[in-house]
Residue, then its C-alpha position, 0 to 999 in steps of 0.5 A: x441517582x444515589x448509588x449503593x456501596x456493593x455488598x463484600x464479596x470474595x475471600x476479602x469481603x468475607x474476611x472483613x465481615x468476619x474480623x469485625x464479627x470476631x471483634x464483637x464476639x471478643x469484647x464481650x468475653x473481655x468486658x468483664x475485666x475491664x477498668x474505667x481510666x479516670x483521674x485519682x488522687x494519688x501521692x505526688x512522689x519523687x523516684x529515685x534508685x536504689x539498692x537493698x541492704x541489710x541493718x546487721x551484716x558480719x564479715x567472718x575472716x580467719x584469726x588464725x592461718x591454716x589450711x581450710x580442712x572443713x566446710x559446713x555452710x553454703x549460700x543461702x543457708x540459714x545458720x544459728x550464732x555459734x554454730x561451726x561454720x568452718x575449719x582451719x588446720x591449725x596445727x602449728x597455733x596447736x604447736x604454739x599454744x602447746x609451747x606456751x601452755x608448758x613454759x607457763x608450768x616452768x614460770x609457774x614452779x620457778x616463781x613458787x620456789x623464789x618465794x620459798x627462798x625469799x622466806x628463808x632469806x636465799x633470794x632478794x626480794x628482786x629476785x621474786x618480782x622478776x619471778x613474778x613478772x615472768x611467770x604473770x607474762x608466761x600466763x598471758x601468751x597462754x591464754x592468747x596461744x590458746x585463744x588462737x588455737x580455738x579460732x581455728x573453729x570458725x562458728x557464727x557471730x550472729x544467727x542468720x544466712x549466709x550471703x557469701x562463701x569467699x573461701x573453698x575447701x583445701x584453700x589456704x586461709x592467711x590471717x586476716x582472709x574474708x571467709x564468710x559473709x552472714x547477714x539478718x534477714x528481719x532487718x533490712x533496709x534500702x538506701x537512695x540518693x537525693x538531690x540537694x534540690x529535693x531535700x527540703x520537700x522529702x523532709x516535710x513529708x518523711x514517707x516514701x514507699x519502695x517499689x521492688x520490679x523484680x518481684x512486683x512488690x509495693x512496700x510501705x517504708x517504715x521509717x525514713x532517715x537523712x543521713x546529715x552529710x552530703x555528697x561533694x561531687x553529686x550534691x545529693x544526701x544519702x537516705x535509709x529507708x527501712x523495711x518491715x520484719x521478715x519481707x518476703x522475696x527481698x535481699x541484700x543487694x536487690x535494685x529497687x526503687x524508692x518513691x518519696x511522697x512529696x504530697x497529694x494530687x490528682x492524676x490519670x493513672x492505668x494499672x500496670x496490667x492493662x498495658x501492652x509493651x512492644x519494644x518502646x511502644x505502650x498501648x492499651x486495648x479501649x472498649x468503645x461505645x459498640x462494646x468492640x476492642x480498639x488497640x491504641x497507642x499512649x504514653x506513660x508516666x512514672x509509677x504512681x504510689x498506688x501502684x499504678x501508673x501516670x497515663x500522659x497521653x492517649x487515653x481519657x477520663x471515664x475511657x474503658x480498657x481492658x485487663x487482659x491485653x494479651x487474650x484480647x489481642x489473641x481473640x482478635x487474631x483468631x480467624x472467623x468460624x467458616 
């Protein structure tokens, strides 16, 4: 005689009824943002690290030594060429080029009056080459004098913002000293290493996109370039990979990732959003047959060059998962309407 499983009863019976009651109700709210997982045509790529640089970048270092008495310019200030960006107390250049500027009038007159006695048969011709060597050299530590009193304005050498301050107000700037660091921000690029193994294939495909996890970006590089040496110790060759003008959200010395297309094939990949991550586990929410979300556990590839990601396990072709793993995961929690 076939007997009947008992009805739930109790608080626990109640609580089962309700979990799948709420499930059912979740799946449908969620069901509108849900992807089907199938195999696409991707671009088979090689990763590798990378850092972000700018094509033009200048150094500003002091040409005179003073202290500096003024500061104009910050980091992260955009700034035009030949604007001031600092000042140095330069009263001794101001001393030297005073002195310089008041033996080149002596050398000056002594060299006009040699000639006046040349003409009058006074002086040998000597006597006036000398004068004028003088006065010719008098009139080079002039003009190097001043020139070195005027570097005591510190402007831009070229238009853009400035990366790094390396220098306060009151310091001591000594000839030489790094004071500011201004890059270009239309033009930069991102440099990877690699291996001398892979060479050959990164070369016949000459396309690669950056990948920027920070700021969640994709960019297509616009130009891909090998530099020709390569490197004793690591065996790998350095690769510039440049961007377009004016990137948005992109500086120098941001870590990025750059993915070099080797050719094409087909793999199962989830969109990045879909993923659950818990410390080192990775799961997706799957919508079954009965429309009712399933928490299940899969492992992940690398990041494919759509953007997406290369699922190694755990899911297949033609599967649903949600877009919305933290509400589903939230509406499944929720306790059942009494």
């Amino acid at each position: 005689m076939k007997t009947r499983n008992p009805a739930p009863s109790g608080t626990a019976g109640l609580a089962a009824v309700s979990f799948i009651l709420v499930a059912a109700l979740a799946a449908p709210a969620l069901a509108q943002n849900v992807v089907t997982v199938e195999a696409r045509e991707v671009d088979l790529t090689y990763p590798a690290e990378a850092v972000v640089e700018a094509v033009r970048q200048a150094t500003v270092a002091a040409q005179v030594a003073g202290r500096v008495v003024e500061v104009r310019v910050d980091v992260g200030q955009t700034v035009k060429q030949g604007e001031l960006l600092m000042r140095l107390d330069a009263r001794e250049a101001a001393e030297n080029s005073a002195g310089a500027q008041a033996q080149l009038i002596q050398a000056r007159a002594n060299y006009e009056r040699t000639k006046s006695l040349l003409a009058q048969k006074f002086v040998s011709q000597a006597a006036l080459d000398k004068a004028e060597a003088d006065y010719l050299a008098a009139k080079a530590n002039a003009g190097a004098s001043g020139a070195s009193y005027s570097h005591a304005a510190v402007t831009a050498p070229i238009a853009g913002i400035v990366a790094a301050r390396e220098t306060e107000l009151g310091e001591m700037a000594a000839l030489g000293k790094q004071l500011l660091t201004i890059y270009d921000p239309k033009s930069l690029r991102v440099l990877a290493s690699i291996p001398q193994y892979k060479l050959a294939d990164v070369k016949k495909s000459g396309k690669a996109r950056l990948e920027f996890p920070e700021v969640g970006q994709w960019i297509d590089a616009t130009r891909v370039e090998i530099l020709p040496t390569a490197d004793a110790r690591s065996h790998t060759v350095t690769a510039r990979l440049y961007l377009p003008d004016n990137v948005q959200g992109v500086v120098p010395g941001m870590a990025a990732r750059a993915h070099f297309t080797l050719g094409r094939g087909k793999k199962l990949t989830v969109p990045p959003k879909a993923i659950l991550r818990r410390g080192e586990v990775t799961a997706v929410y799957v919508l079954d047959a009965e429309n009712q979300l399933r928490l299940r556990q899969v492992r992940l590839g690398e990041s494919m060059g759509n953007g997406e990601i290369e699922v190694l396990a755990g899911l297949l072709g033609g599967e649903r998962v949600s877009l919305e793993p933290i509400q589903a995961g939230m509406q499944l929690k929720q306790p059942a309407a009494k």
